[in-house]
NUVEX-748296 format. One record per residue: y, z, x of N, C-alpha, C, O in turn; residue number from 1; residue in one letter. Coordinates in pm, whole numbers. Layout:
N
n_v	n_w	n_u	ca_v	ca_w	ca_u	c_v	c_w	c_u	o_v	o_w	o_u	k	r
Y	Z	X	Y	Z	X	Y	Z	X	Y	Z	X	NUM	a;
...
REM end
This chain:
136
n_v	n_w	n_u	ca_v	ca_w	ca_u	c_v	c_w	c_u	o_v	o_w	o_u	k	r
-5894	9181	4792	-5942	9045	4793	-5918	8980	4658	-5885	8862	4659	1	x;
-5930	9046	4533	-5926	8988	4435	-5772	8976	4407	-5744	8874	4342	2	x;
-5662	9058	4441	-5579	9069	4435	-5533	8917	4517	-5492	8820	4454	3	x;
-5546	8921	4643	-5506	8811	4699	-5540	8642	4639	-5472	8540	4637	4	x;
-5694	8680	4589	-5759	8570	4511	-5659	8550	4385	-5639	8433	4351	5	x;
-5577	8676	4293	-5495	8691	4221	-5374	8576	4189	-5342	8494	4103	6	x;
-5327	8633	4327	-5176	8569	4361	-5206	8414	4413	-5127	8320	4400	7	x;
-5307	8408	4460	-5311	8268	4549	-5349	8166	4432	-5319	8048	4449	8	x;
-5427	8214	4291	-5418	8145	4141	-5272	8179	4101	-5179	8101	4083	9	x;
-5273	8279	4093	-5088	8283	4045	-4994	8134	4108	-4941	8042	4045	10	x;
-5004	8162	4250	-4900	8035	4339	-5018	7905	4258	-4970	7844	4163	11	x;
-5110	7883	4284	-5147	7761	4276	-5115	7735	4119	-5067	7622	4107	12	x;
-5127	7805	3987	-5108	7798	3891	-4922	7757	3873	-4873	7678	3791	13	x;
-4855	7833	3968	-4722	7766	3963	-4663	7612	4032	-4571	7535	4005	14	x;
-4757	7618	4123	-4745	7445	4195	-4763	7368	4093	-4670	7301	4049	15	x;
-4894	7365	4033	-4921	7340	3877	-4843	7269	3797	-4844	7150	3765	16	x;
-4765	7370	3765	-4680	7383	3658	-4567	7285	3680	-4514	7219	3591	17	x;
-4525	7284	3854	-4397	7248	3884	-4454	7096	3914	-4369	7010	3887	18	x;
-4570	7047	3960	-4585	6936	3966	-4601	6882	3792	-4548	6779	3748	19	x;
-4671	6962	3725	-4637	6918	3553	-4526	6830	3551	-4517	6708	3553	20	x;
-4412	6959	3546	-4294	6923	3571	-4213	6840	3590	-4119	6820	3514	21	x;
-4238	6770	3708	-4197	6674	3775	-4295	6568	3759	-4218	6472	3768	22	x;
-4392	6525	3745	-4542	6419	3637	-4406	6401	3513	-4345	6294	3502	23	x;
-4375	6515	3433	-4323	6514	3338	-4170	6420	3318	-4139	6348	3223	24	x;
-4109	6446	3416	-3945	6368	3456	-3941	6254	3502	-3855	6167	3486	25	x;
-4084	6250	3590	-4109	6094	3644	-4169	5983	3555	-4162	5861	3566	26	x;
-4233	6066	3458	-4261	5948	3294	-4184	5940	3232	-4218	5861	3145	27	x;
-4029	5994	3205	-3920	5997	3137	-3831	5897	3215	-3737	5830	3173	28	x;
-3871	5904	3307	-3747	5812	3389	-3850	5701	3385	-3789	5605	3339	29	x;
-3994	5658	3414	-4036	5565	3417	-4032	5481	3289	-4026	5359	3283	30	x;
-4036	5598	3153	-3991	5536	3043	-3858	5477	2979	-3853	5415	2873	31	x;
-3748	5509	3065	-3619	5475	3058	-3612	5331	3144	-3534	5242	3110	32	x;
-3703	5318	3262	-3713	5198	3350	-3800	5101	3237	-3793	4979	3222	33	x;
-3837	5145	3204	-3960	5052	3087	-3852	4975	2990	-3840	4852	2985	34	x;
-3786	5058	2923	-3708	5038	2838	-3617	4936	2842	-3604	4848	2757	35	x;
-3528	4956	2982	-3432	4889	3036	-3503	4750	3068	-3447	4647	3028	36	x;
-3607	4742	3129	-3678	4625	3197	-3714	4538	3097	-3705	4416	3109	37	x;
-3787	4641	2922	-3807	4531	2825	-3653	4436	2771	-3649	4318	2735	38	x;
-3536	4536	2782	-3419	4528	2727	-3392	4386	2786	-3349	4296	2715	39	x;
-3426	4368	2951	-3338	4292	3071	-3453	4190	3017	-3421	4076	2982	40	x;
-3555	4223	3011	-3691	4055	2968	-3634	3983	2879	-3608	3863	2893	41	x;
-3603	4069	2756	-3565	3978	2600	-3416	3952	2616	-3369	3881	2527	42	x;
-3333	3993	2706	-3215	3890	2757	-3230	3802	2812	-3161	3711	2768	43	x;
-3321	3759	2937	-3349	3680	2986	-3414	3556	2920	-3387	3437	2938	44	x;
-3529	3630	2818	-3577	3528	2717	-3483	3437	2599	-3512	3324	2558	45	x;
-3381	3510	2565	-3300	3497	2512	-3183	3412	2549	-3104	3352	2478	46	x;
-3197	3426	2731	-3057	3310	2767	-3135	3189	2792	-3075	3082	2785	47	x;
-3289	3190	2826	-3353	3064	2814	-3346	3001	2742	-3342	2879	2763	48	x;
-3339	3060	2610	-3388	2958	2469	-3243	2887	2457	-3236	2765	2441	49	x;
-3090	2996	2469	-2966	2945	2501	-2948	2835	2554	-2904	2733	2502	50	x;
-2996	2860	2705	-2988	2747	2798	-3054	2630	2749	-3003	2519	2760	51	x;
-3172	2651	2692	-3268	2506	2715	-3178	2451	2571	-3137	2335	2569	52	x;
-3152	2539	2460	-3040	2426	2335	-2918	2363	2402	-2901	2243	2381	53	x;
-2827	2432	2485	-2759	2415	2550	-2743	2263	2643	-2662	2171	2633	54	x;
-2813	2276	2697	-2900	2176	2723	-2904	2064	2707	-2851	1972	2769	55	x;
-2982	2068	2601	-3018	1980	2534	-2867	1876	2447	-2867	1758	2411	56	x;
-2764	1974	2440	-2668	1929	2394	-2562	1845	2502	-2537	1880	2618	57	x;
-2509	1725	2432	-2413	1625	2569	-2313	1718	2588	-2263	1807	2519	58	x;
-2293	1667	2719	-2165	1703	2778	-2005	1691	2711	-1987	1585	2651	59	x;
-1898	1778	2715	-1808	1763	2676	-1729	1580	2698	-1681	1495	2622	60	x;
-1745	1588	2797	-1653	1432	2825	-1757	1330	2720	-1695	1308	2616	61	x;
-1856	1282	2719	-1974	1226	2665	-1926	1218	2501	-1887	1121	2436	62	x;
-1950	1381	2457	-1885	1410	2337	-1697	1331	2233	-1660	1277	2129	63	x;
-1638	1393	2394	-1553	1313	2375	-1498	1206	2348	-1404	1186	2272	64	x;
-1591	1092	2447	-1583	936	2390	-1641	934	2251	-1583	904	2147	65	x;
-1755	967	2265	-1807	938	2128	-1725	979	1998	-1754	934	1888	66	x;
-1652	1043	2014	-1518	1118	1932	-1373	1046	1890	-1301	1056	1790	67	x;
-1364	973	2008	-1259	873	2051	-1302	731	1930	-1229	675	1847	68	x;
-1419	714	1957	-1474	565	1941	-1482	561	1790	-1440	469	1720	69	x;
-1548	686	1744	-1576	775	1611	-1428	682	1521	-1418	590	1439	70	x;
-1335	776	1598	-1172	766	1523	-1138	676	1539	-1043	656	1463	71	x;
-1163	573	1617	-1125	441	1631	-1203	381	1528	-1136	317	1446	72	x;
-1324	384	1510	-1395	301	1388	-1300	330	1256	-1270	242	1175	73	x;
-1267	444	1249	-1270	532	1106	-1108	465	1105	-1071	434	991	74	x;
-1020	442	1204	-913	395	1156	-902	229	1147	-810	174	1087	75	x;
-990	170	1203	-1042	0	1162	-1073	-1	1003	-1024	-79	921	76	x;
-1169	107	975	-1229	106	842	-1094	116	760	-1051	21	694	77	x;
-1024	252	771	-922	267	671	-871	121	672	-900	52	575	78	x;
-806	74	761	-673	-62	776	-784	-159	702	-734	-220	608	79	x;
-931	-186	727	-974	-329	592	-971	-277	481	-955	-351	385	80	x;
-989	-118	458	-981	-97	311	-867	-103	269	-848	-153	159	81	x;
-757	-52	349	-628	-55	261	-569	-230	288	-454	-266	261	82	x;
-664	-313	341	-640	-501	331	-719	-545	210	-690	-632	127	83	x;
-828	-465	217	-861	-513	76	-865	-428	-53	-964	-423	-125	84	x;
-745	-358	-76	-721	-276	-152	-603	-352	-224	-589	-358	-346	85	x;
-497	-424	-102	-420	-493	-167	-462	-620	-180	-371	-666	-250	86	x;
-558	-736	-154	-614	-800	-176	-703	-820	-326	-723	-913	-404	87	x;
-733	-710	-319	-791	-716	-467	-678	-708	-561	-683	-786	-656	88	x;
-557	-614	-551	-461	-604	-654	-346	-725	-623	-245	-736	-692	89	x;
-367	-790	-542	-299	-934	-578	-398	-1020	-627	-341	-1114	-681	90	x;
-544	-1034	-636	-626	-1071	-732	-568	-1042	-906	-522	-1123	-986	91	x;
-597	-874	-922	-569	-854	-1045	-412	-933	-1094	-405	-1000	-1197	92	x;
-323	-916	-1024	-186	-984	-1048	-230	-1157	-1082	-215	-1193	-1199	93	x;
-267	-1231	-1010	-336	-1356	-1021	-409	-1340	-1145	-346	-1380	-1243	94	x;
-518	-1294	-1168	-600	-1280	-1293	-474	-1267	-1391	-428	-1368	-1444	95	x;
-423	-1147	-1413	-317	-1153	-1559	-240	-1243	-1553	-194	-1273	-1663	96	x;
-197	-1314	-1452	-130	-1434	-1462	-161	-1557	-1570	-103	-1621	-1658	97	x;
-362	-1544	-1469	-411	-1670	-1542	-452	-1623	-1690	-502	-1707	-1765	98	x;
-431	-1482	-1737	-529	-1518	-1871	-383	-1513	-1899	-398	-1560	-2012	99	x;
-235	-1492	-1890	-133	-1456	-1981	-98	-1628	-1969	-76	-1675	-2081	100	x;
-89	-1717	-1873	-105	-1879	-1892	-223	-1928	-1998	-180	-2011	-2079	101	x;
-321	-1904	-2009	-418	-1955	-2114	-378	-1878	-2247	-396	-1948	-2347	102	x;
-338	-1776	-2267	-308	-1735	-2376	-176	-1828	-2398	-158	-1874	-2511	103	x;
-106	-1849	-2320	49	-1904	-2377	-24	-2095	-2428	15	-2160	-2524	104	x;
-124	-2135	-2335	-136	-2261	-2369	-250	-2268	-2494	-264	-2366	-2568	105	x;
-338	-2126	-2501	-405	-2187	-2661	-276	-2150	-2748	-285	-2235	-2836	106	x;
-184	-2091	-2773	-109	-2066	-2853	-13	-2237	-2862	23	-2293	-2965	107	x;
4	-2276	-2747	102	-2395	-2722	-25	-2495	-2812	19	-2553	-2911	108	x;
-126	-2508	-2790	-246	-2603	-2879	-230	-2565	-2993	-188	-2647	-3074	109	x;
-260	-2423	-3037	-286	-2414	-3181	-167	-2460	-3277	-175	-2481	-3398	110	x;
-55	-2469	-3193	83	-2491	-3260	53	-2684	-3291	77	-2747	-3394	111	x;
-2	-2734	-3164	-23	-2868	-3210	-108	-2938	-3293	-113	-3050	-3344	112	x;
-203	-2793	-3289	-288	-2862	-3369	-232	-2821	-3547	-280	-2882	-3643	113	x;
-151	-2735	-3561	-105	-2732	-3671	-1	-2842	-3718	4	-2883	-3834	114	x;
79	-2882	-3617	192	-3005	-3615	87	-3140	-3645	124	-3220	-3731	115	x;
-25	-3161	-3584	-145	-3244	-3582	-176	-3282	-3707	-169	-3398	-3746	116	x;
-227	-3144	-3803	-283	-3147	-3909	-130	-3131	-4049	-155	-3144	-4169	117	x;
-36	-3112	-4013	64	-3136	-4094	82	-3270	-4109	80	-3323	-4220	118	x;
106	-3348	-3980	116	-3498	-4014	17	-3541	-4040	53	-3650	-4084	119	x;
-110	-3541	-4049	-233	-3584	-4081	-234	-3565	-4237	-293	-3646	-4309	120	x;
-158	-3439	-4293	-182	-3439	-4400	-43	-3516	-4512	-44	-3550	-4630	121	x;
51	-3519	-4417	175	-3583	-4494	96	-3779	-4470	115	-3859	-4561	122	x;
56	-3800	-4406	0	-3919	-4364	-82	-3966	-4528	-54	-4040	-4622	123	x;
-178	-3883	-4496	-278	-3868	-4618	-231	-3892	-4746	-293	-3967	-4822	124	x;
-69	-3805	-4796	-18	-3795	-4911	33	-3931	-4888	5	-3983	-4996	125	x;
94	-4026	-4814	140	-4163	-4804	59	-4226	-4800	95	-4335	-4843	126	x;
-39	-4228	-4773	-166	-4309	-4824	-237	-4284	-4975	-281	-4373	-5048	127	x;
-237	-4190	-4993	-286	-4195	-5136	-170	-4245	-5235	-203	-4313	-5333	128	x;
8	-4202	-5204	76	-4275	-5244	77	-4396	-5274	86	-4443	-5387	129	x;
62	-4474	-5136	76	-4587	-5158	-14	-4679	-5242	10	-4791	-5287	130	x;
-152	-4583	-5253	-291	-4656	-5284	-254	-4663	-5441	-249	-4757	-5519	131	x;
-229	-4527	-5455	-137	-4499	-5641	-48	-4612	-5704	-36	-4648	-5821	132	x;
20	-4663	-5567	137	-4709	-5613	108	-4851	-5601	181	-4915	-5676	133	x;
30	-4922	-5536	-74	-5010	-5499	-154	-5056	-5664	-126	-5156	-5732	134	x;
-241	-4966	-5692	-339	-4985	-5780	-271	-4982	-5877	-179	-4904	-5901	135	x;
-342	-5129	-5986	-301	-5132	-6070	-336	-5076	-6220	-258	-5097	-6313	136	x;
REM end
């Protein structure tokens, strides 16, 4: 009897063991499903946040005009700057014109006013001449 009582703890002590066992393989695999499932969550979380920037961003064609319109401004802009690029430097040409004309005409004055004051002063010497030549 004890013998049988023996073996029948022996077998039950090995069911035991083998259900251990297998408790044991089925938390290894449940921990590999765990794993994978957190792996597959934080992808998923991850293509959300994708998607919703995504999103949030215009459409290629949309993009496009606005791209179009962009380069169209930007080449209006260049063409008035390079209109008033030469606009201003036919200014500067005009400007040296006018100060190299005022320089030629105070020079053309100062010349008269020296011709001015030459006869003013030969004038002067014929007047005091005459006053000399006058007085008795």
């Amino acid at each position: 009897m004890s013998r049988e009582e023996l073996d029948s703890y022996e077998q039950l002590s090995k069911e035991i063991e083998i259900q251990i066992e297998e408790a044991k393989e089925d938390i290894e695999k449940t921990k590999i499903e765990l794993q994978d499932a957190k792996r597959v969550r934080k992808n998923r979380i991850e293509y959300d946040v994708l998607a919703k920037v995504i999103n949030e961003q215009p459409d290629r064609l949309e993009t496009d005009i606005k791209l179009a319109t962009l380069q169209q401004e930007l080449a209006t802009l260049k063409e008035k700057s390079e209109q008033l690029e030469h606009k201003l430097e036919m200014r500067r040409k005009q400007f040296h014109v006018l100060i190299s004309s005022i320089h030629s005409l105070q020079g053309m004055l100062d010349e008269c006013d020296e011709e001015i004051i030459d006869v003013s002063l030969e004038n002067d010497a014929e007047d005091t001449d005459v006053q000399m030549h006058n007085s008795p």
